[in-house]
C-alpha positions as CSV (number, residue, x, y, z in Angstrom):
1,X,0.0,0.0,0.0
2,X,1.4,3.5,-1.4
3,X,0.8,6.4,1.2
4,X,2.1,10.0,0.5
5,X,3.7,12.0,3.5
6,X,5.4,15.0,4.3
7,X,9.3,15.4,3.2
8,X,10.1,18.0,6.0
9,X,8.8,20.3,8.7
10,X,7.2,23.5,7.1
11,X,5.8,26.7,8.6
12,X,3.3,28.8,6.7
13,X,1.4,32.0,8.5
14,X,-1.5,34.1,7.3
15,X,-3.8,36.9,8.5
16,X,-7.5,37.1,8.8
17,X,-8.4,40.5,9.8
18,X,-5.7,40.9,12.0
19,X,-5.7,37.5,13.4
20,X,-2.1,36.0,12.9
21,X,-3.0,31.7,11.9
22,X,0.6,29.8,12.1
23,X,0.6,26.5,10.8
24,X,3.2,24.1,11.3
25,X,3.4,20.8,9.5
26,X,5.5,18.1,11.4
27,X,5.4,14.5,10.0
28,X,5.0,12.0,12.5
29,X,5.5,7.9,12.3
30,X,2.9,7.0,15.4
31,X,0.4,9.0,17.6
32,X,2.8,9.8,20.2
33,X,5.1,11.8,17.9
34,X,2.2,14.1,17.7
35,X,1.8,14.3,21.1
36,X,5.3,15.4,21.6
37,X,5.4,17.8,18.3
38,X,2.0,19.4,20.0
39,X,3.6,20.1,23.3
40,X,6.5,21.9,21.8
41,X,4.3,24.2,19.8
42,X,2.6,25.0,22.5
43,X,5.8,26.0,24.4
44,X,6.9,27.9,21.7
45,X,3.9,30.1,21.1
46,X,2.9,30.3,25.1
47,X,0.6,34.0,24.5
48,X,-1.3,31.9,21.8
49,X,-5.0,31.7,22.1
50,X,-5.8,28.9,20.7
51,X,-3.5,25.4,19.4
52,X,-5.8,23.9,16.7
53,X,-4.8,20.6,15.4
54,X,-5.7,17.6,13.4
55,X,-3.1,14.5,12.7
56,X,-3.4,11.4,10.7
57,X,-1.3,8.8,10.9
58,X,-1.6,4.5,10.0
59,X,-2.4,2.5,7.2
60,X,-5.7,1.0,6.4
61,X,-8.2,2.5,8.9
62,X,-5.7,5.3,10.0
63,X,-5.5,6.8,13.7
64,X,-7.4,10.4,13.1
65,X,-7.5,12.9,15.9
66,X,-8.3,17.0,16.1
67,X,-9.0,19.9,18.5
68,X,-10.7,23.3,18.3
69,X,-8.8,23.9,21.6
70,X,-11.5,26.4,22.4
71,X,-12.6,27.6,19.4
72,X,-16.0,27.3,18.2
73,X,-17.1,23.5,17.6
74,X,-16.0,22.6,14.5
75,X,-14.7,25.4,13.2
76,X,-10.9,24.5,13.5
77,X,-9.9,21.2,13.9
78,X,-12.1,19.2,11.6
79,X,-11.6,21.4,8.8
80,X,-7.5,20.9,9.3
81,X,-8.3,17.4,9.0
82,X,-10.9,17.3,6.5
83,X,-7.4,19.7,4.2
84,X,-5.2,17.0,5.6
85,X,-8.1,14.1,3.9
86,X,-8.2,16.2,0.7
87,X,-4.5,16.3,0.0
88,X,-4.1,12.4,0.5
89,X,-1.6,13.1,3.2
90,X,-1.1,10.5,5.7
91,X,1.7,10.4,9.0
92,X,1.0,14.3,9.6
93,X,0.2,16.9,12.1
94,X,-0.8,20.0,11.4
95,X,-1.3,22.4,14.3
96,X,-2.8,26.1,13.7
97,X,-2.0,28.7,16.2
98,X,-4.2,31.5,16.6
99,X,-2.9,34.6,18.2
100,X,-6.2,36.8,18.6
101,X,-6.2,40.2,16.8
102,X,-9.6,41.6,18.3
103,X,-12.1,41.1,15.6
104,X,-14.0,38.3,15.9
105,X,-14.9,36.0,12.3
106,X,-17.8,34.6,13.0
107,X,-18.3,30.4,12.4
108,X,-17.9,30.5,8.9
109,X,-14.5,33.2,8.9
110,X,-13.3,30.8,10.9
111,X,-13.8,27.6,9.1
112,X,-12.4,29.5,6.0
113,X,-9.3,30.3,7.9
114,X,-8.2,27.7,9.3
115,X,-8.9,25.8,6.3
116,X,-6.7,28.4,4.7
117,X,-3.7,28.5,7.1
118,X,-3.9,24.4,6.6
119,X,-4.2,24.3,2.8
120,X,-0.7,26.9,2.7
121,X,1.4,24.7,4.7
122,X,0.5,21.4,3.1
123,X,0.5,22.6,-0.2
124,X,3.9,24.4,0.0
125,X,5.5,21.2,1.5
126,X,7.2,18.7,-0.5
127,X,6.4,15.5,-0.6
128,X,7.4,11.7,-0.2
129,X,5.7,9.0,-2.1
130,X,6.4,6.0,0.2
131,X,6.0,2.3,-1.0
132,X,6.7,-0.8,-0.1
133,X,10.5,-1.3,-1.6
134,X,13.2,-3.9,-2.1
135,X,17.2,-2.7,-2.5
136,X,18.7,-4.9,-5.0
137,X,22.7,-4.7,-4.4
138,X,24.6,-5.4,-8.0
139,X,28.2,-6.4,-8.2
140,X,29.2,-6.9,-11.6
141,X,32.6,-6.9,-13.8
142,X,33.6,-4.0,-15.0
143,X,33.3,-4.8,-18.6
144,X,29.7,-5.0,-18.9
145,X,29.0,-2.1,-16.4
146,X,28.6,0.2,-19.0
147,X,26.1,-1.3,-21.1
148,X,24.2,-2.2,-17.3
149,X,24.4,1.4,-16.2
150,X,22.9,2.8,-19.6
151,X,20.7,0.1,-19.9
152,X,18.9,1.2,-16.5
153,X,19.1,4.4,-17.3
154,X,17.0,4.2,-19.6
155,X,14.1,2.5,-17.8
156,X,14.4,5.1,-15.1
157,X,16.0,3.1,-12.8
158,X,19.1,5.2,-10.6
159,X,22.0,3.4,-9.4
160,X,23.2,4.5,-5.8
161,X,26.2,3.9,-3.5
162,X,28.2,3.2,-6.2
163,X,31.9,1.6,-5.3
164,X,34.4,0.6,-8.0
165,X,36.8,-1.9,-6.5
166,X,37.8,-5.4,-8.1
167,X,34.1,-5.2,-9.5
168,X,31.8,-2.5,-9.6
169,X,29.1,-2.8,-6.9
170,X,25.9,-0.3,-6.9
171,X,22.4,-0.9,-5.3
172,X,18.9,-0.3,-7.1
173,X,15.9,0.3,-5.0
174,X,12.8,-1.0,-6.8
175,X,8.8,-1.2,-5.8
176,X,8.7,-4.3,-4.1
177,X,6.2,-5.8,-7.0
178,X,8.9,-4.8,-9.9
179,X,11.6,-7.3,-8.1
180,X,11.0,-10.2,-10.0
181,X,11.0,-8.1,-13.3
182,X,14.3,-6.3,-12.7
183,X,16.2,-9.1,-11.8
184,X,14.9,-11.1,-15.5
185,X,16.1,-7.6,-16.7
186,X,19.5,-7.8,-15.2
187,X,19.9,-11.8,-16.2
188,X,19.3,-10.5,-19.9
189,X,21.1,-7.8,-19.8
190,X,24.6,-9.3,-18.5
191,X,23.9,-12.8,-20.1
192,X,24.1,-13.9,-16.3
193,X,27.0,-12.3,-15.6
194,X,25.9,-10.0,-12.3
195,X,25.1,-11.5,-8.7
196,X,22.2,-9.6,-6.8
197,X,21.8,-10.0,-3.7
198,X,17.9,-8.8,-2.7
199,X,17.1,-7.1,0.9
200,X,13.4,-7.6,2.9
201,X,11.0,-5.1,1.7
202,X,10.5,-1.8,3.5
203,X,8.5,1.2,3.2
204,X,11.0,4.0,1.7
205,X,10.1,7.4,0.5
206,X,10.9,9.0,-2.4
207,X,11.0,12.9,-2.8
208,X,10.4,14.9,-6.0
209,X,14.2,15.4,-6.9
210,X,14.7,11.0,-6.8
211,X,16.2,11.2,-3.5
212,X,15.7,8.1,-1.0
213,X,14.2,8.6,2.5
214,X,14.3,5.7,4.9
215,X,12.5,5.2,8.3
216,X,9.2,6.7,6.6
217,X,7.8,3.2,8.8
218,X,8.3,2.5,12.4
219,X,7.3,-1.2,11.9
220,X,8.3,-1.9,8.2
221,X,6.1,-4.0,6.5
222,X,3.8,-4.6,9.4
């Protein structure tokens, strides 16, 4: 199962009639990293009048939970959530701190602000694509690592940690249901020639420039 998260904490603040909405992003692996990310928001914004928050977090039936933190009833932490739902984010919190600027918005101002505040900081965030995914490590001779390297290259298929010693060694990280097919792939393409050696599958996330981010699981493919 694919799940999309956050690449990186991110901060985005607007102003609703003089009403200052910070939103911070934090991704989270479990319900307990929220907890903790919650508490040092609130520390850090102690004059705030109000900590509005939403998380998501789990595969299949996901752990959900949100606050007004005194705010009208629903007019704060559902619709973080409902902006968290909409963006197909999962393993996030986003909490929205409200420091008061003495005009009050009415139900529906604040529903559109918060939903606002929410929308800036999840949509200015990159993102991870996480998967379940298998590294393939590839030592092969140096004579047919040319051909190998151009070959994947053109499937769209990078080559990391790359060593050149007596053989060239380089791993592949693959969706764990393209395994079998890469590794025909490789057998073609070396006439046998290459030894692969394949790891246990793990959720790994994959950011918009190709870069790899591990730990995107706590309980890998659990």
């Amino acid at each position: 199962m694919e799940f999309i998260t956050s690449a990186q904490i991110n901060i985005a603040e607007t102003i609703e009639k003089k009403s200052r909405f910070i939103a911070d992003l934090v991704p989270i692996l479990k319900a307990a990293d929220a907890e903790a990310a919650l508490a040092d928001i609130r520390e850090r914004h102690k004059g705030a009048n109000h900590h509005c928050f939403a998380y998501r977090c789990g595969l299949g039936v996901p752990v959900e939970r949100f606050s007004d933190d005194g705010e009208p009833s629903g007019t704060a932490g559902r619709p973080i959530l409902e902006v968290i739902r909409r963006q197909g984010m999962d393993n996030v919190l986003v909490v929205v701190t409200r420091y008061f600027g003495g005009v009050l918005l009415g139900a529906n101002g604040l529903i559109r602000a918060y939903t606002q505040a929410a929308s800036e900081v999840l949509t200015s965030t990159p993102k991870l694509l996480c998967a379940p995914m298998q590294t393939l490590q590839v030592t092969c001779d140096y004579a047919i690592y040319g051909k190998l390297e151009y070959s994947l290259q053109q499937i769209n298929i990078p080559l990391y940690e790359k060593t050149f010693n007596e053989a060239v060694s380089f791993e592949l990280v693959v969706p764990e249901k393209e395994v079998e097919k890469t590794m025909e792939q490789l057998t073609e393409w070396t006439n046998g020639q290459v030894t692969v050696a394949v790891s246990s599958p793990e959720y790994i996330g994959v950011a918009p420039d190709g870069s790899l981010v591990r730990g995107v699981w706590p309980e890998g493919m659990s």
